[in-house]
C-alpha positions as CSV (number, residue, x, y, z in Angstrom):
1,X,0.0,0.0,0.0
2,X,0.9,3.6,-1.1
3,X,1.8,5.5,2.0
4,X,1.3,9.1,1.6
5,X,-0.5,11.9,4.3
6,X,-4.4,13.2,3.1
7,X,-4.3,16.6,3.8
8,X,-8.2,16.8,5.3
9,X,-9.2,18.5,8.7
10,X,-12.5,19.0,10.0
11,X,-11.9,22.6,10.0
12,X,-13.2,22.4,6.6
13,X,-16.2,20.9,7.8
14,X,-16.9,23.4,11.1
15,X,-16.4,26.2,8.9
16,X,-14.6,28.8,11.3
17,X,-15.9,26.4,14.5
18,X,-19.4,27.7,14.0
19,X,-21.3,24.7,13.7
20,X,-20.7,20.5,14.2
21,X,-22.0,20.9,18.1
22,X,-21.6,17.3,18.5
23,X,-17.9,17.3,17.8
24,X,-17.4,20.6,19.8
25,X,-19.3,19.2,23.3
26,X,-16.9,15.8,22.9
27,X,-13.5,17.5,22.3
28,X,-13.2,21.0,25.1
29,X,-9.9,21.9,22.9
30,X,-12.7,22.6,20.3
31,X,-14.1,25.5,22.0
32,X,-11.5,27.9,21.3
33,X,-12.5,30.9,18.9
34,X,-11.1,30.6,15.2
35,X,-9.5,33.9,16.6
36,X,-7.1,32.1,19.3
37,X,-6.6,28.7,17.6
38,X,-5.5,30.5,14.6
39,X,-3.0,32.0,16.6
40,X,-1.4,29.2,17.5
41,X,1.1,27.0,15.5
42,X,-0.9,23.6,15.3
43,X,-4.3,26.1,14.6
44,X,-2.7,27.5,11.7
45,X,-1.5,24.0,10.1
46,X,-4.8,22.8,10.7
47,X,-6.6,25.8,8.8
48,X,-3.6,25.4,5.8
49,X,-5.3,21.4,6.2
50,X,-8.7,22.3,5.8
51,X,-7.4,25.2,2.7
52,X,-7.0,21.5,0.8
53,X,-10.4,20.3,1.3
54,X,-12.2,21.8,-1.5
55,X,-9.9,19.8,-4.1
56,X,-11.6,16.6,-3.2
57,X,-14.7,18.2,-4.1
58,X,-13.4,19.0,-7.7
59,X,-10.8,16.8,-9.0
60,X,-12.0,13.6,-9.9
61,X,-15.8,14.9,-8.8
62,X,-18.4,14.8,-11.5
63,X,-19.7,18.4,-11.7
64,X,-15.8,19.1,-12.8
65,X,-15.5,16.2,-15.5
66,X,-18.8,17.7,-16.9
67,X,-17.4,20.8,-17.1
68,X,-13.9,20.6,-18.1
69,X,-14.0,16.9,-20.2
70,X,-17.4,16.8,-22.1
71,X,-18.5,19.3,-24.3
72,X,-15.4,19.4,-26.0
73,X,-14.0,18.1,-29.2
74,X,-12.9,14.8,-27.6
75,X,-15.8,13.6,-25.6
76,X,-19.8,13.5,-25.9
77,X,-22.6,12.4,-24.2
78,X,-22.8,8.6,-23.4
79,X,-25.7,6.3,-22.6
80,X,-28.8,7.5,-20.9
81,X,-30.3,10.5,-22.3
82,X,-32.2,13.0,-20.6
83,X,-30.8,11.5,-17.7
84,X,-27.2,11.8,-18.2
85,X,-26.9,15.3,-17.8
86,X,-26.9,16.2,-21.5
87,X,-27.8,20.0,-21.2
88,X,-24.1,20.2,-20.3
89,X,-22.3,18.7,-23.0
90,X,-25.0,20.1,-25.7
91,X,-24.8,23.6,-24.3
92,X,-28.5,23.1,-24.1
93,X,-31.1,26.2,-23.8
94,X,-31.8,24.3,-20.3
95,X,-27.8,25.0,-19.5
96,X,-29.0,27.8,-16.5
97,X,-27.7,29.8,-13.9
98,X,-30.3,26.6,-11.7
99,X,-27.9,24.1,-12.9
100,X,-26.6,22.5,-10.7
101,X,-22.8,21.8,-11.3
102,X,-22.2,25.7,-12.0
103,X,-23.5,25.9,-8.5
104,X,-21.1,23.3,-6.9
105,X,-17.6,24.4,-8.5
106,X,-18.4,28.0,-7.6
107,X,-19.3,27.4,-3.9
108,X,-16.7,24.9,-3.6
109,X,-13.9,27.4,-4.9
110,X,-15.4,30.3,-2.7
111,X,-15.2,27.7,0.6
112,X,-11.5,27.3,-0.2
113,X,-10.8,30.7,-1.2
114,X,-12.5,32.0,2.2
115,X,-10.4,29.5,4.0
116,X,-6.9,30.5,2.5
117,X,-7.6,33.9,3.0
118,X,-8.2,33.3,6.8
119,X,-4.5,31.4,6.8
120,X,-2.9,34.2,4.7
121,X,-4.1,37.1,6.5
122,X,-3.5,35.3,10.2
123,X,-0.2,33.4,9.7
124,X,2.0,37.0,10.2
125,X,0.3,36.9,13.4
126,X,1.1,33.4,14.8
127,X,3.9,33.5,17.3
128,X,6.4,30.8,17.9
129,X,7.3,29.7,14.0
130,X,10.5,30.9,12.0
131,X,9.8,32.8,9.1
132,X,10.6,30.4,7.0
133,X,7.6,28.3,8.2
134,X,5.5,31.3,8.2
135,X,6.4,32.0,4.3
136,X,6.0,28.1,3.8
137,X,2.4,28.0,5.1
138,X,1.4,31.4,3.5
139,X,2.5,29.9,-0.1
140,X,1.0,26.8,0.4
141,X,-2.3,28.7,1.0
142,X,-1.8,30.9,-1.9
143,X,-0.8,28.6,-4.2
144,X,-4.4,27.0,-3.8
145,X,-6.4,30.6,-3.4
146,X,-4.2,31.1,-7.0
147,X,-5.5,27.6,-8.5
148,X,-9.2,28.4,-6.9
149,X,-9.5,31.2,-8.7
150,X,-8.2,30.2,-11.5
151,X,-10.9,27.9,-12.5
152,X,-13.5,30.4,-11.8
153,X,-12.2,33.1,-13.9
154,X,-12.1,30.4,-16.8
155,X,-15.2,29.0,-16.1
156,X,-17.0,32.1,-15.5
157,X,-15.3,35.0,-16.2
158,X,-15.5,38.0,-14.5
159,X,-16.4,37.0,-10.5
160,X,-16.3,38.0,-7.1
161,X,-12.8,38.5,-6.1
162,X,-11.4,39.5,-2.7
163,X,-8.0,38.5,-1.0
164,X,-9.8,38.9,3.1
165,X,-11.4,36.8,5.2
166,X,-15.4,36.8,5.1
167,X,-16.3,37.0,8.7
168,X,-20.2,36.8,9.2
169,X,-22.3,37.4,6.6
170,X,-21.9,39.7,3.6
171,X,-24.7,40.1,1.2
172,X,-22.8,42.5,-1.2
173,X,-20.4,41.1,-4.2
174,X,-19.2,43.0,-7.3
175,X,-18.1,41.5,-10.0
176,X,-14.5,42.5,-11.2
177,X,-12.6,41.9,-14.4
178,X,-10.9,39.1,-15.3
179,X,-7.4,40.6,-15.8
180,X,-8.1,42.4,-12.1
181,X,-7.9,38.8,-10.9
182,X,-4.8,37.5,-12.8
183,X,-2.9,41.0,-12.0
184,X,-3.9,41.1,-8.6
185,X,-4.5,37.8,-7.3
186,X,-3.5,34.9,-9.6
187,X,-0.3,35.8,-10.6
188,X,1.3,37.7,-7.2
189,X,0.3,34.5,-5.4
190,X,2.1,32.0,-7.3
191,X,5.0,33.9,-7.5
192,X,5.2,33.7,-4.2
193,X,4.7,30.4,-3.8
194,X,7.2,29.7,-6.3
195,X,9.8,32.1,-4.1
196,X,8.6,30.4,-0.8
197,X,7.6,26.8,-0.9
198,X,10.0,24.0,-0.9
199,X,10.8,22.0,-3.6
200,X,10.3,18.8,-2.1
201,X,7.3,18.6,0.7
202,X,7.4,17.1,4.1
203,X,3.8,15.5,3.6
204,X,3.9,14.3,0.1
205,X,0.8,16.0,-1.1
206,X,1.0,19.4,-0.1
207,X,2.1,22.1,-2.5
208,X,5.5,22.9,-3.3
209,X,7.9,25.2,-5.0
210,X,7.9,23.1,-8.4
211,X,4.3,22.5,-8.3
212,X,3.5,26.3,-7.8
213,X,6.3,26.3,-11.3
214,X,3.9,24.6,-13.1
215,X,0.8,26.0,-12.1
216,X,2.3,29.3,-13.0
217,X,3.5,27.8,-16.9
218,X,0.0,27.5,-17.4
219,X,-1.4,30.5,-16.2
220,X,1.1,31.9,-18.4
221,X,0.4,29.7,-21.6
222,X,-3.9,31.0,-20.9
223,X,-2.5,34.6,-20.3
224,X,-0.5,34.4,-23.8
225,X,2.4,35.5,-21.9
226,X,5.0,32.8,-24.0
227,X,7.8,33.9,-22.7
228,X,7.4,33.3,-19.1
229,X,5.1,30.5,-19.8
230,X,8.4,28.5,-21.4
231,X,10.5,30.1,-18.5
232,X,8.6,28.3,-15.6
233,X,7.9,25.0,-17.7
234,X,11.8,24.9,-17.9
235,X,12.1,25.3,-14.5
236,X,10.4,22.5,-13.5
237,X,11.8,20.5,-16.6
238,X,15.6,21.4,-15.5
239,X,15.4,20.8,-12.3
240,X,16.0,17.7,-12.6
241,X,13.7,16.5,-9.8
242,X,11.1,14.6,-12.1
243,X,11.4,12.3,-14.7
244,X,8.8,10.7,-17.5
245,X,8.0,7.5,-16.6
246,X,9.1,4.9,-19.1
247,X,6.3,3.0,-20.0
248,X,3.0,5.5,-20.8
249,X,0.4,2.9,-19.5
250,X,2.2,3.1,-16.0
251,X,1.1,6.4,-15.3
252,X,-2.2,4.8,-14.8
253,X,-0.9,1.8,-12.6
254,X,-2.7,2.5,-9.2
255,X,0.2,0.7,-7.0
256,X,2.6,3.3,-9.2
257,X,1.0,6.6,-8.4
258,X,4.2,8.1,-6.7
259,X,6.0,7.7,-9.7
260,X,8.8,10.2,-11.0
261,X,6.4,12.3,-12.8
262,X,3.8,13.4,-10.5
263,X,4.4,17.2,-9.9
264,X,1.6,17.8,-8.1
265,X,-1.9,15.4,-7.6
266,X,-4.5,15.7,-4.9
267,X,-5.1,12.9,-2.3
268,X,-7.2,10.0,-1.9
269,X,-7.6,7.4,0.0
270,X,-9.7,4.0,0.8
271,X,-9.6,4.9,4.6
272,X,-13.9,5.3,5.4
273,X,-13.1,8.2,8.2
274,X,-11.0,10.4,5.5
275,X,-13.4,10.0,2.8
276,X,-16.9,10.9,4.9
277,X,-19.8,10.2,3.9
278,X,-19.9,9.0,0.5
279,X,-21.9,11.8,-0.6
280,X,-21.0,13.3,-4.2
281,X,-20.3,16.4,-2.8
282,X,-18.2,16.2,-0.5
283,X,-15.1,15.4,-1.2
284,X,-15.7,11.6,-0.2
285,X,-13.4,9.9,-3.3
286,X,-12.2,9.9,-6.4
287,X,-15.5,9.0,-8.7
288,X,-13.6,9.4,-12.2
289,X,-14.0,5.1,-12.4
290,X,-17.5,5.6,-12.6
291,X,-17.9,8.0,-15.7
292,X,-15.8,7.0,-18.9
293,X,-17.2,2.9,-19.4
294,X,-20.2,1.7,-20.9
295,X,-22.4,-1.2,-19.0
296,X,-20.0,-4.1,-20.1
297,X,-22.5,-6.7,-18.0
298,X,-24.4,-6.8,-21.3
299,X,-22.2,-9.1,-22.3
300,X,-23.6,-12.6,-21.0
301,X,-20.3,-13.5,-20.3
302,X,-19.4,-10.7,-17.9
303,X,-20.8,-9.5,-14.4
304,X,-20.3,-6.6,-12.8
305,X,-16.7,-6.5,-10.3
306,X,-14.6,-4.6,-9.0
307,X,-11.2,-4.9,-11.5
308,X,-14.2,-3.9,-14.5
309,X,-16.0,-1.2,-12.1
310,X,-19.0,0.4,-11.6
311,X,-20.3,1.7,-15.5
312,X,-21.9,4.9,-15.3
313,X,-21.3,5.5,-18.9
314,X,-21.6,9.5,-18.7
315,X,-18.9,10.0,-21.9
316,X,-18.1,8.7,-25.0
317,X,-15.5,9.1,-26.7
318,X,-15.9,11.3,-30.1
319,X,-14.5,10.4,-33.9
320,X,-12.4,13.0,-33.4
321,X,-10.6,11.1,-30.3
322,X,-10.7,7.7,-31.8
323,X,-8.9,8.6,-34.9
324,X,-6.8,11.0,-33.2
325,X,-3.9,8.4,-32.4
326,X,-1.7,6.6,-34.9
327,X,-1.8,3.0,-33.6
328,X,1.2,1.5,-35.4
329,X,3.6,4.1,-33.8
330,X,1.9,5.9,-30.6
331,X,1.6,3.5,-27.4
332,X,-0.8,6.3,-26.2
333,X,-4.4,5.3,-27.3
334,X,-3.6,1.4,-25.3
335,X,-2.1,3.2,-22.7
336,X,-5.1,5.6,-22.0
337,X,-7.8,3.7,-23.6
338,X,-9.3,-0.1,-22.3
339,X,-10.7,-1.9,-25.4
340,X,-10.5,-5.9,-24.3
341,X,-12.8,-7.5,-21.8
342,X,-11.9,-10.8,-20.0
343,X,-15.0,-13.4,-19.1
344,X,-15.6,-13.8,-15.6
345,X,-18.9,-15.9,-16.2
346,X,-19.1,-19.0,-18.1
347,X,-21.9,-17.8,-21.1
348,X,-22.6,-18.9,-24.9
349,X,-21.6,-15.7,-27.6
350,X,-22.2,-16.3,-30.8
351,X,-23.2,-20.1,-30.1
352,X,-19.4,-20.7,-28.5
353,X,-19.3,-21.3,-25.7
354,X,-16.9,-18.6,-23.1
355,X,-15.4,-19.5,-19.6
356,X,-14.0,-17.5,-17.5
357,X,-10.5,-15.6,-18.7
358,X,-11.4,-16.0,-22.4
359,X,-12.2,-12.9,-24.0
360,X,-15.5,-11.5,-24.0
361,X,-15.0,-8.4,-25.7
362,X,-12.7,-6.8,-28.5
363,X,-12.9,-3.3,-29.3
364,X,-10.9,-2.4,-32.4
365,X,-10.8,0.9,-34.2
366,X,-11.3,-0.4,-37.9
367,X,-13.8,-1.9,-40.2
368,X,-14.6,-5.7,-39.4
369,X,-17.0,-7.9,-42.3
370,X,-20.0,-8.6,-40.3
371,X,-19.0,-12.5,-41.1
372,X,-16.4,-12.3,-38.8
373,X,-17.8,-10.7,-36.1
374,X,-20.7,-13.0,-36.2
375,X,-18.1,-15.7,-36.2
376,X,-16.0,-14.5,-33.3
377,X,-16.3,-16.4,-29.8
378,X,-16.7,-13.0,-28.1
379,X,-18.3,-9.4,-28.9
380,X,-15.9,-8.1,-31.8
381,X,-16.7,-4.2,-31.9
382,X,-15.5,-2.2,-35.0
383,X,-15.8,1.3,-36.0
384,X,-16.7,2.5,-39.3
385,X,-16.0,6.0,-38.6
386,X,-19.6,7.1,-38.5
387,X,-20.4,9.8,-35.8
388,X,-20.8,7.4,-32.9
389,X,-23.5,8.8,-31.7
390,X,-25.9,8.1,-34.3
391,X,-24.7,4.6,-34.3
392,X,-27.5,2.2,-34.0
393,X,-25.4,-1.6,-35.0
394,X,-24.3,-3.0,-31.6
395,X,-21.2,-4.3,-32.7
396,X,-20.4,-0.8,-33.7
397,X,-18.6,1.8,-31.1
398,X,-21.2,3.8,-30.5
399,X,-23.9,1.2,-30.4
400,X,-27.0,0.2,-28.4
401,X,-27.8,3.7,-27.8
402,X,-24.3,5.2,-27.2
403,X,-22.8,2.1,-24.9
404,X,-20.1,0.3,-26.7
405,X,-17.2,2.2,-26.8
406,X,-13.3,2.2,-25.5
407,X,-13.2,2.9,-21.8
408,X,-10.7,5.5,-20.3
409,X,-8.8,3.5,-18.5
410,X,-6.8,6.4,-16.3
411,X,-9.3,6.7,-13.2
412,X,-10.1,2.8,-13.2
413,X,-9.8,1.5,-9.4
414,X,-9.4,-2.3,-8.8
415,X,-8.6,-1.7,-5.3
416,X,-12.2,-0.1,-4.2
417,X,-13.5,-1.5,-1.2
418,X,-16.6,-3.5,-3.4
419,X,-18.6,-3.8,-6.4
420,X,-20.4,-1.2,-6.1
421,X,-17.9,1.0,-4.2
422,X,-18.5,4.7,-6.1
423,X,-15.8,6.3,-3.0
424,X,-11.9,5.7,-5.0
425,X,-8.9,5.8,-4.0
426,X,-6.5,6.7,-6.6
427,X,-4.8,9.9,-6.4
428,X,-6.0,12.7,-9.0
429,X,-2.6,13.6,-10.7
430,X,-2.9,17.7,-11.3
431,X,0.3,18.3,-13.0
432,X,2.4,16.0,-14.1
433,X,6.1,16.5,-16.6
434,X,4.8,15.6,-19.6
435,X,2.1,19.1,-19.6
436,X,5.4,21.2,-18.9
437,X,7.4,19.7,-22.0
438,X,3.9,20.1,-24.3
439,X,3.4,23.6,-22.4
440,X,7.6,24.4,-23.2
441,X,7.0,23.8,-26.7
442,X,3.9,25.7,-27.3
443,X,5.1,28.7,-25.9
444,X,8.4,28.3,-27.9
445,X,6.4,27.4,-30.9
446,X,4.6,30.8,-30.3
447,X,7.7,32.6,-30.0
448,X,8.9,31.4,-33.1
449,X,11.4,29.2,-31.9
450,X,10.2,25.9,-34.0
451,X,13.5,24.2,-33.7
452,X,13.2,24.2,-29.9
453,X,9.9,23.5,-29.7
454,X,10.0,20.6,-31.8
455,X,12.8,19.3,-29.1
456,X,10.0,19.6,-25.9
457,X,7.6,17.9,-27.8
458,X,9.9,15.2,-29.2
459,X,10.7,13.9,-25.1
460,X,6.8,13.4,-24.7
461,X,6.6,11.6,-28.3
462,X,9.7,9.5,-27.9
463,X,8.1,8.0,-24.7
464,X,5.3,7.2,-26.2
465,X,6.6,5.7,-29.4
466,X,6.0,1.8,-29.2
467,X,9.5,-0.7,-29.8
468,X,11.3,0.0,-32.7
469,X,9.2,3.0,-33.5
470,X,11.1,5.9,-32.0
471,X,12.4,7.3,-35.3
472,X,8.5,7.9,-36.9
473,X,7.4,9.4,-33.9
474,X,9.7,12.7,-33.9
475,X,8.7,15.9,-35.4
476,X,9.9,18.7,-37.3
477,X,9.8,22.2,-37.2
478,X,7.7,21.7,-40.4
479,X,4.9,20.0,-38.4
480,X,4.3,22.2,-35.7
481,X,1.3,24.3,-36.1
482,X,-1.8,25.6,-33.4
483,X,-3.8,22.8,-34.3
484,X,-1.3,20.0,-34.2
485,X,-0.4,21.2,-30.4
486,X,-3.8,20.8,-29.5
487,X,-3.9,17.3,-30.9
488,X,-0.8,16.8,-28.9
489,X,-2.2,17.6,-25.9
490,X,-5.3,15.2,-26.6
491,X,-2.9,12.4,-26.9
492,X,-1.2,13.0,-24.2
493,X,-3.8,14.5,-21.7
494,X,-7.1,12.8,-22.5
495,X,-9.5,13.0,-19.6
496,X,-7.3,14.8,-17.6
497,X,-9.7,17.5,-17.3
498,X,-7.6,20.3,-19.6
499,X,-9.7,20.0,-22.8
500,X,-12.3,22.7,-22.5
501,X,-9.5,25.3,-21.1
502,X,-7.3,24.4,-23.9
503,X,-10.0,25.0,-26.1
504,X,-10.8,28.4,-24.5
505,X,-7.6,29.5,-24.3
506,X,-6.5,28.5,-27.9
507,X,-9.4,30.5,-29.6
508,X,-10.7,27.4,-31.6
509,X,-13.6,26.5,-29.1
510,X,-16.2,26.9,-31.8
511,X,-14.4,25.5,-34.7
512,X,-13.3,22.3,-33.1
513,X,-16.4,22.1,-31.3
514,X,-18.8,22.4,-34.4
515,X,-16.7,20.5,-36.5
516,X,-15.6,17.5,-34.2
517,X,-18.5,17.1,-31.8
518,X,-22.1,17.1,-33.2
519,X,-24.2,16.8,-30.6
520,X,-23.1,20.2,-29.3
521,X,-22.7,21.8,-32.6
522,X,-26.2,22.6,-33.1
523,X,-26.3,25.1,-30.1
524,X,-22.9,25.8,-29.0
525,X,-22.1,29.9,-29.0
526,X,-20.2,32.1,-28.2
527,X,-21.4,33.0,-25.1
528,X,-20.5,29.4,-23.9
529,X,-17.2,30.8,-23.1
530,X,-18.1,31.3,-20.0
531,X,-21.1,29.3,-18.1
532,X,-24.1,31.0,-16.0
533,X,-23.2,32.7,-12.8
534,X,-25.4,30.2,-10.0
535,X,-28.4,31.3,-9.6
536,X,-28.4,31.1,-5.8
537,X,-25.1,33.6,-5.9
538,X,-27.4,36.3,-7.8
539,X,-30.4,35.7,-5.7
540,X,-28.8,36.3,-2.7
541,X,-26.4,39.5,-2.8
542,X,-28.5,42.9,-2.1
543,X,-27.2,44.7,-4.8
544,X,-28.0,42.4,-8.2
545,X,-27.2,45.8,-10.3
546,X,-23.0,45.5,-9.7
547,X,-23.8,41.2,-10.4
548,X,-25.3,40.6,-13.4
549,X,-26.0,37.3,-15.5
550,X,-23.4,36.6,-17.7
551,X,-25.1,37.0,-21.2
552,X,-27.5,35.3,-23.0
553,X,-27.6,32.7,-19.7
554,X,-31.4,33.1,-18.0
């Protein structure tokens, strides 16, 4: 077993040690005010714990993959219709300020924000730590009031933004620009978590100097700021303290998550206490297992367990993504991508009869004569490079109403606790080396430096050239183009909950949506930049005049 700390307090939970009674009455050290135990050493670690919590309620959560994954070029809509949350991927005329993941990301962000500004603005007060410590906790909070905001200023635009502690309530909120929140907030508080944090952590999990590096080369990459973007991505590149693992595919081994190229991921854990209550929102596990598989225990020769998971089947893969990978060079698409399903119920397919460890299903991305798929002893799915969701064969990806298709294999958890365990364990890896080398050559590429960039990219595609293939897999200044890094990136970075930012960021969110993903194309707009402000945050401020809806959103 992994052994690693989960940063989680139940500060988060007390907000401030205003409510959770029951705890209070049974622990007397819990009835000092947030005003002394703050001033304390151990009171101000434990509020830098709790600054953590409102990771777990994003990263690997489904309210982010919605918002971040689907709706994108690379995935659409699975199985289930009306049920499956479609108004999200479809940018839908029902995609409102009421829905419901707009309104979890943004109070989840605001929690954490609240909570590092408490542990910024009362660390200079706490007596008995060096300044050293005092810097070290201050950066760890701002690195994570820097990433907080960051995703709200991309999902929403221009927001609430305030660097104090909220103390009581406040029913006035203004919102300011964008460019106010980068200058002023963003950008000032990873640079000085990059000048303050360490470069290795004490509690493997907690922010550090190289992670703080890399959060910034991305900010910097949005920002168009190519220069500096390359600067930080080399920082973390040269140091020397990470290195790509050698085999793509064992990124995703779950007994290899501390492996030499997590830069930064957030914690989980199969420990009942740490992950609460099991509810989706809060913070209770990694969920991404559940999402990116179809209902495999169609297949009479397979049963729902815990090395195939739970299928919730919320996103399919588009065209785009299935054709997106060169198979006779790139490792990427087997390393990312589960297309082979082993019996573990004896059954009769196709009048042969399958025991448990033959195959029940193939997946392959080509043709097949519909002989030899009715010949096979197993479920032989092809694809005919028909838009998958209008798909209506079976043995087609895309078939039986959007369920057959390759499963992304990078959140899978054979070590939940059972069947039908939704709470995982397996760490969510934020930033990792390969995004600096792809983020190194982009900005170089933008600079005009093709030579160099081609070098970045080449380490990321000579990793994942399969034996013997090294050679075909490089790339010349000559290939390098905006497009061609965004394909990059989907190689490398599928799932990984990048694909709508890049998107954003790149300016080709309406061509690559229109063009590559049809069940959003019809209504996708402009305006989609940017998703409806919660209804509940406009409702509830006194002055609505300084917060308005962001437009065309009801």
């Amino acid at each position: 077993m992994k052994k690693k700390y989960i940063v989680f307090s139940l500060l988060s939970v007390c907000t401030l040690f205003t409510s959770c009674n029951d705890i209070l009455q049974e622990n007397p050290v819990g009835l000092a005010t947030a005003e002394s135990y703050y001033a304390t050493p151990k009171g101000i670690e434990d509020g830098l714990k709790a600054t953590y919590t409102s990771l777990r309620k994003f990263y690997g959560r489904e309210p982010a993959f919605f918002l971040t994954v689907t709706g994108t070029d690379m995935y659409t809509n699975g199985f289930g219709g009306a049920t499956n949350n479609p108004d999200y991927n479809n940018y839908s005329p029902n995609f409102l300020g009421s829905s419901a993941y707009v309104k979890t990301i943004w109070d989840t962000f605001y929690v954490g924000i609240n909570q590092a500004n408490a542990v910024i603005g009362r660390a200079p007060k706490v007596a008995g730590i060096s300044e050293s410590e005092r810097n070290r906790i201050m950066g760890e909070a701002r690195f994570l009031r820097a990433l907080y905001y960051f995703h709200l200023v991309q999902q929403f635009g221009d927001i609430h933004f305030t660097l104090e502690e909220t103390q009581g309530v406040e029913t006035e909120a203004k919102r300011t620009p964008v460019a106010t929140v980068y200058q002023q907030g963003i950008l000032p508080d990873l640079q000085f978590a990059v000048a303050n944090l360490p470069a290795k952590a004490q509690n493997y999990g907690r922010a550090t100097k190289h992670a703080a590096e890399g959060l910034l080369a991305r900010v910097q990459l949005t920002l168009g700021n190519w220069a500096e973007a390359e600067k930080m991505a080399a920082a973390v590149i040269n140091s020397n303290d990470f290195s790509l693992v050698k085999n793509y595919a064992d990124l995703w081994d779950i007994n290899k998550e501390l492996n030499t190229e997590v830069i930064w991921s957030v914690q989980y854990t199969d420990n009942p206490l740490t992950n609460g209550t099991g509810n989706p929102d809060d913070g209770s596990g990694n969920w991404g297992h559940l999402y990116f598989q179809f209902d495999y225990t169609l297949n009479p020769a397979l049963t729902r367990d815990i090395v195939n998971g739970r299928p919730f089947q919320r996103f399919m893969p588009t065209n785009y993504t299935l054709n997106l990978f060169d198979l006779s060079k790139d490792s990427r698409f087997d390393g990312s991508f589960k297309t082979v399903w082993i019996a573990n119920t004896k059954a009769t397919i196709n009048g042969k009869t399958v025991v448990p460890g033959d195959t029940a299903i193939k997946i392959v991305l080509h043709p097949v004569p519909d002989a030899v798929q009715k010949a096979a002893p197993y479920w032989l799915i092809d694809y005919n490079n028909k838009w998958v969701a209008s798909v209506t064969d079976p043995l087609e990806i895309g078939g039986s109403s959007r369920r057959q298709f390759p499963t992304l294999k990078k959140y899978l958890d054979p070590l939940r606790t059972s069947v039908n365990a939704e709470d995982g364990r397996r760490d969510f890896m934020v930033l990792r080396l390969a995004e600096m080398y792809l983020i190194a050559g982009e900005a170089a590429f933008r600079q005009g430096n093709l030579t160099k960039a081609a070098e970045y990219v080449n380490v990321v595609r000579t990793r994942a050239a399969l034996p013997g293939k090294v050679a075909e897999m490089q790339i010349t200044a000559a290939d390098l183009s905006e497009d061609f890094f965004l394909d990059e990136r989907g190689r490398e970075l599928a799932g990984e909950m990048h694909r709508w930012y890049d998107l954003k960021r790149s300016g080709k969110f309406l061509e690559r949506i229109k063009k590559y993903n049809l069940d959003a194309a019809v209504n996708v707009k402009e305006m989609h930049l940017v998703r409806p402000i919660p209804q509940t945050q406009i409702d509830r401020v006194t002055n609505p005049g300084d917060f308005p809806q962001n437009p065309g959103y009801l």
